[in-house]
N, C-alpha and C positions, 0 to 999 in steps of 0.2 A: 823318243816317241816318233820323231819323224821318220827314221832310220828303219823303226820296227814297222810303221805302216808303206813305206818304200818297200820293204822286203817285201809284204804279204803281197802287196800289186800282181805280183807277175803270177799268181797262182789265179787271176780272171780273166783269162784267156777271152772265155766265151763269152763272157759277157761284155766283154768290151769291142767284141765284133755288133753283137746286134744292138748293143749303143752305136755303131756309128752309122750301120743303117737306121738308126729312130732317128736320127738327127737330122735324115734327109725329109721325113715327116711327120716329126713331134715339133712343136716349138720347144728348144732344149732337151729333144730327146727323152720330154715327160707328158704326159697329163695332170700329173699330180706336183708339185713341187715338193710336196710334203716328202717325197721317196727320193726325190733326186738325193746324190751323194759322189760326192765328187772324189776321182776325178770321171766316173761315172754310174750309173744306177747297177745295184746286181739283178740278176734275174730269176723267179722260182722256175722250181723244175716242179716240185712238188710238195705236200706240206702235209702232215697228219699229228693231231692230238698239240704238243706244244712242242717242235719242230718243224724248222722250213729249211728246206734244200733247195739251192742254188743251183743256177746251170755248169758250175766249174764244180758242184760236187762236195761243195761244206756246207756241211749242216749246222746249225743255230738254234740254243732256246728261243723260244718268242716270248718275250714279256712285254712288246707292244700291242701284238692281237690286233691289229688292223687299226690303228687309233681306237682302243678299248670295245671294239665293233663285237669280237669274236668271245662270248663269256665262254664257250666250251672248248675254245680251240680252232685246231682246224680240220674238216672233214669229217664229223663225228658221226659214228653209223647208224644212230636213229634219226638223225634228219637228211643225211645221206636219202636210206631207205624210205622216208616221204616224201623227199622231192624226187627222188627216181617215180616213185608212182604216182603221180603228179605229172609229171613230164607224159606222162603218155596218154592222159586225161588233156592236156594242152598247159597255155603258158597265160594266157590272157584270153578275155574275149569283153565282146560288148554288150555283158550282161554280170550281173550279180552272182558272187558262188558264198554255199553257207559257210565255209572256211570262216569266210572274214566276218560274220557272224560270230562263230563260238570264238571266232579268238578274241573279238572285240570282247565277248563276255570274261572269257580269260582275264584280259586287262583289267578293265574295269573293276572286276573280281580283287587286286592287287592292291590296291586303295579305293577308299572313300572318299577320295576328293575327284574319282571320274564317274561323275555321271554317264555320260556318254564320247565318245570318241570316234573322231575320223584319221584315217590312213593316208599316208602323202608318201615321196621318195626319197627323202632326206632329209638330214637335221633339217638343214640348211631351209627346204622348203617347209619346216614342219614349223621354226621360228616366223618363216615368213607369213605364215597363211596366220598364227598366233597373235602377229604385230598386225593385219591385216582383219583379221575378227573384230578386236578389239577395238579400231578406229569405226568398223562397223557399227559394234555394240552402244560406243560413245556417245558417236559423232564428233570426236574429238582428233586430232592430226600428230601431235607431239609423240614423242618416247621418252623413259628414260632407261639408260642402262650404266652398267658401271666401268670406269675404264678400266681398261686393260682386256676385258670380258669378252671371248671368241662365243658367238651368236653366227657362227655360218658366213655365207659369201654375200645374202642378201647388204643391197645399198646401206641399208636404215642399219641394220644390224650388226656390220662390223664398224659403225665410225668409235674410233680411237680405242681398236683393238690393239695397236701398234705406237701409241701415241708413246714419246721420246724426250728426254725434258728438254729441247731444244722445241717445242712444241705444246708441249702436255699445258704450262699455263699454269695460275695459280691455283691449289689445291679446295679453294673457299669455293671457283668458278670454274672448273677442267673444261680446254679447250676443248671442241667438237672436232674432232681430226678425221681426213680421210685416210682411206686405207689405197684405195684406187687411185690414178691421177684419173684425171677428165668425173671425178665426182662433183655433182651437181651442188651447189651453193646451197639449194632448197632442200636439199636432205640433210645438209649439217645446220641447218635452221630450225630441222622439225626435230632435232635430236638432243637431248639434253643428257649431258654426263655427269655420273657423282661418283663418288670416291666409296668404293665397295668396305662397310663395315664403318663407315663411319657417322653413324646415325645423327649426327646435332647439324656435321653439314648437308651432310644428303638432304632432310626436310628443311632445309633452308635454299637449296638448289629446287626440291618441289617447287617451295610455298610460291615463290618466284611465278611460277605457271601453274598453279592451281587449277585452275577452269580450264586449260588449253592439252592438258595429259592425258591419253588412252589409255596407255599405262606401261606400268614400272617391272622391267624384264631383271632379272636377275637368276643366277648360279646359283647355289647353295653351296657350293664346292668348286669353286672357279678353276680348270686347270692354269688357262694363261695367267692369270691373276696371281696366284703361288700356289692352289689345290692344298688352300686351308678350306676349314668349316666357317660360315657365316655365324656371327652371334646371335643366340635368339631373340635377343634384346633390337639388332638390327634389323630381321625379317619381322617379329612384331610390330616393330616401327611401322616398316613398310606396310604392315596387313592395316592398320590402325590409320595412317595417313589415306592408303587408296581407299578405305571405307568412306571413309569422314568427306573425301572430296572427287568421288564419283570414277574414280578409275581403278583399273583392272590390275590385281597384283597376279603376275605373267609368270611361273618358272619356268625356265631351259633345263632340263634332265633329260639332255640327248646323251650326253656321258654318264651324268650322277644318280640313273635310273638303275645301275647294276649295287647302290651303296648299298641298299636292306631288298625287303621281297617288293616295297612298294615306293621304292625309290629315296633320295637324299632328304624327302619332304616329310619322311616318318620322324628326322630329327626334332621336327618345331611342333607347336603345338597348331601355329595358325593352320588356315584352308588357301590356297591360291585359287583363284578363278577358273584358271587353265594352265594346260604342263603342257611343253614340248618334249617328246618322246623322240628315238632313232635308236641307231645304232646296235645295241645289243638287241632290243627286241626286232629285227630282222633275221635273227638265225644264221648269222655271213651274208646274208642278200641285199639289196639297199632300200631301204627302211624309212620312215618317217610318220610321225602322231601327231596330234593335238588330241587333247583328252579335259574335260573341263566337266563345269556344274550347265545343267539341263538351259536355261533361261539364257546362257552365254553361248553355248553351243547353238543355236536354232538359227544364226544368223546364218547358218552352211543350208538347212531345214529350206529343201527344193516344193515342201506342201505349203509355206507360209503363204500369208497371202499377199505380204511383201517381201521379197526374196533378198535378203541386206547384203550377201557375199554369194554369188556364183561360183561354185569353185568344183572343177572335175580335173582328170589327169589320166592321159593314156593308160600307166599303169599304176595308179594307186590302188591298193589292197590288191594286186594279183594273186594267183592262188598260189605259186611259187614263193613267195616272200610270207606271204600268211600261212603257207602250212610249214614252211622254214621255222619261223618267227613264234608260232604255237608250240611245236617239239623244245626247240630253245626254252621256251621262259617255263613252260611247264616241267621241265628238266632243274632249269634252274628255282628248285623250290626252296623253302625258309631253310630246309637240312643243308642245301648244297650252297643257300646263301651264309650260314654262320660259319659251313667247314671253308668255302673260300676265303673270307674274311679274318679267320683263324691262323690259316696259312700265311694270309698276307701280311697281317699283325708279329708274326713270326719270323718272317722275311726284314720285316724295317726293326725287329729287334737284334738280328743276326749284321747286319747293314752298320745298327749302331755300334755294336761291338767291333767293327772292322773301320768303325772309323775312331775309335777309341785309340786300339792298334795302330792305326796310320797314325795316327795324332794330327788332322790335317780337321780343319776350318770346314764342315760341310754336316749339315743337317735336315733334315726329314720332315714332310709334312705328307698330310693326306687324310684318306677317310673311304672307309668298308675296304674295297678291290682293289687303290689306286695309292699310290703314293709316289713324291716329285722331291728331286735331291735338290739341295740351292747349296753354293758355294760359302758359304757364311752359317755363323753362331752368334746369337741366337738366331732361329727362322725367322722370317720373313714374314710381316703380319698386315701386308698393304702393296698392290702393284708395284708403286712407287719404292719399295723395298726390294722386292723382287727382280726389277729390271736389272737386265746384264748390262753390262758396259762390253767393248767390242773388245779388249781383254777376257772376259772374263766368255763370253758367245766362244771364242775360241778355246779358249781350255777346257769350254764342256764339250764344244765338237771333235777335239782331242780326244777327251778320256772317254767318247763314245766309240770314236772308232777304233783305237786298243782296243773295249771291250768287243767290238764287230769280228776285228782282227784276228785278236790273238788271243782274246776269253769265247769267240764264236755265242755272243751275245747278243739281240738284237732290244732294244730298249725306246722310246719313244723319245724323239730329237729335243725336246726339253729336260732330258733326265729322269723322266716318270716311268712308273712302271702301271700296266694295266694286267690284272691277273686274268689266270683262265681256270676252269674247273679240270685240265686237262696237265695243269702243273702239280708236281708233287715234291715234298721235302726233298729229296734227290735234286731237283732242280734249283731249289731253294738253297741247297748249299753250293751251289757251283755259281750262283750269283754274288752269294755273300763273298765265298772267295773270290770270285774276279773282281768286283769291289775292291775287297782288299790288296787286291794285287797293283790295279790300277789307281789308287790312291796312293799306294805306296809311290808310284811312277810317276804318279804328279805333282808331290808334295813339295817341290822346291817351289813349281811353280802359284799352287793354293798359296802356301803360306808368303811368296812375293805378293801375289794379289790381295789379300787381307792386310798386310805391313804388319 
């Protein structure tokens, strides 16, 4: 393995030139950590439909899609041609455009659980302004979320995304862990963690703070978690608890918004208060929502005639990203949501049969567009199942970059795959066999890490 990723090195010439001028002013020659890749990051040249080409000139499927950002791909010529005509209308200004109008009706359109919706630029801000409503709506300061649960950069929202059992605490009480060092004491105060899908301790970790919870944020489809499904039994819980003792049940569908037409929330019966949106609905641009019921929303409502949350942004709803983000989801309709999901169900049947063939220890989880390999049989049914050991972190960063290398695959740094409407069985089968090639190639080492 190491031999064959040595070899490919020297065919990145150029990219490991304008790595070393990023290192004179990136911190590690990134913005993103997510793309770094050692022994340095590659560079696009250009990208169209589900291929991305490198500045040395190898081209790659994309079955990451921008951390699941891109549902059609990349460069797709109907959103192409409305942001081109757009662009010449301008990019921003300091006034209202109907764009963000009809597309707000669009959304809304999508589900019955958005009354109304406001535009942000990112998950990340779209959780924030969500966890920040809420304490509005309450008057109440607490959260809860569940460990392991990536919720963005915000303070409150990522504590013990990263939690480790040299940390994590007992499972009855999950320790509030920072992600940040210099994290402030008073945020892992106001933050309360439970153990996602385990309904008898989670409202036992509530009851604890009952009167003191804003409310209770949850995935429906956790990737960091292991990108299984929530039990219904568990988000009824949760809808049943937040009713009964005045707090707000919160979902994050900055990812799990591409799983049906109206997002991961079509699987349950309950209603959430408010959703956090991003990602795919930006159309490739950056993106961010909150979408919720009329009486929840109002605390944003600048006519009230007490104004409970402030909240503007240079560029929220610009016309760029709302006439982007409109072309996208109206593209992406209930026909191009079943044949995506078609595909992709397709793909983790193809996956299975290659690891049959391999005969190696690794199994499949996921839900609609997504699905995340784990190193083990059976899957993975709880964070605490899913966490790698620092064996097992590197045999996945191995068998990803074989695939990088030498299947010219590019796949999301956890092992998941995020679909695009721009992939087709052709691509499907060049996955399942690189799979299989590379399970083949790791097999001594899978089956030493399982014993």
């Amino acid at each position: 393995m190491n031999s064959i990723h040595t070899e490919s090195l020297h065919l990145t010439k150029a990219s490991k030139a304008i790595y070393r001028d990023a290192l004179h002013v990136l911190p590690g020659g990134v913005s993103r950590n997510t793309i770094f890749h050692k022994p340095h990051p590659h560079y696009v040249a250009k990208a169209k439909g589900c291929y991305v080409t490198d500045v040395d000139g190898v081209q790659r499927v994309d079955f990451a899609n921008n951390m699941a950002s891109l549902i059609h791909g990349h460069a797709h010529p109907a959103i192409i041609r409305a942001v081109t005509e757009q662009l010449e209308k301008g990019t921003a200004y300091t006034l209202a455009t109907e764009v963000e109008v009809r597309y707000a009706e669009h959304l809304c359109g999508r589900s019955e659980n958005f009354d109304k919706i406001r535009f942000v630029n990112s998950g990340t801000e779209a959780v924030m302004a969500m966890i920040k409503m809420a304490r509005a709506f309450t008057g109440r300061e607490k959260i809860a979320k569940a460990e392991g649960a990536y919720h963005g950069t915000y303070d409150f929202a990522e504590v013990s995304q990263m939690a480790h059992p040299g940390n994590w605490g007992d499972l009855d009480k999950p320790n509030s862990v920072p992600v940040a060092f210099g994290t402030p004491k008073s945020v892992l105060e106001e933050v309360l963690v439970y153990p996602f899908n385990d309904l008898e301790r989670t409202l036992r970790i509530l009851d604890a703070h009952a009167s003191e919870i804003a409310c209770v944020v949850v995935d429906l489809v956790p990737h960091r978690i292991g990108l299984f499904k929530a039990k219904p039994e568990f988000i009824e819980g949760l809808r049943a608890w937040t009713q009964k003792n005045g707090a707000l049940l919160a979902f994050d569908e900055v990812v799990t918004f591409r799983a049906t037409t109206g997002g991961a929330q079509q699987y349950f019966s309950v209603k959430p208060d408010v959703t956090a949106l991003g990602k795919i609905i930006g159309g490739g641009f950056p993106v961010g929502a909150v979408a919720g019921r009329s009486e929840v929303m109002r605390v944003f409502d600048p006519t009230e005639s007490k104004l409970l949350l402030p909240h503007s942004g240079t560029f929220s709803a610009n016309p760029i990203t709302m006439i982007a983000g409109r072309v996208a989801m109206e593209l992406f309709d209930e026909n191009a949501v079943l044949a995506l999901n078609a595909l992709t169900e397709k793909a983790v049947s193809q996956i299975e049969e290659a690891i049959k063939l391999a005969d190696v220890p690794v199994s499949i989880t996921g839900a609609g567009s997504m699905f995340r390999m784990h190193f083990r049989q059976p899957p993975p049914t709880s964070y605490r199942e899913t966490y790698q050991s620092t064996e097992e972190k590197q045999l996945l960063a191995d068998l990803l970059d074989y695939l990088f290398y030498e299947e010219k695959i590019m796949m999301v740094n956890t092992g998941t795959c995020m679909f695009s409407t721009a992939l087709t069985q052709k691509e499907v089968d060049r996955l399942a066999e690189g799979l299989l090639n590379g399970f083949r190639e790791m097999k001594p080492r899978l089956v030493e890490l399982r014993g």
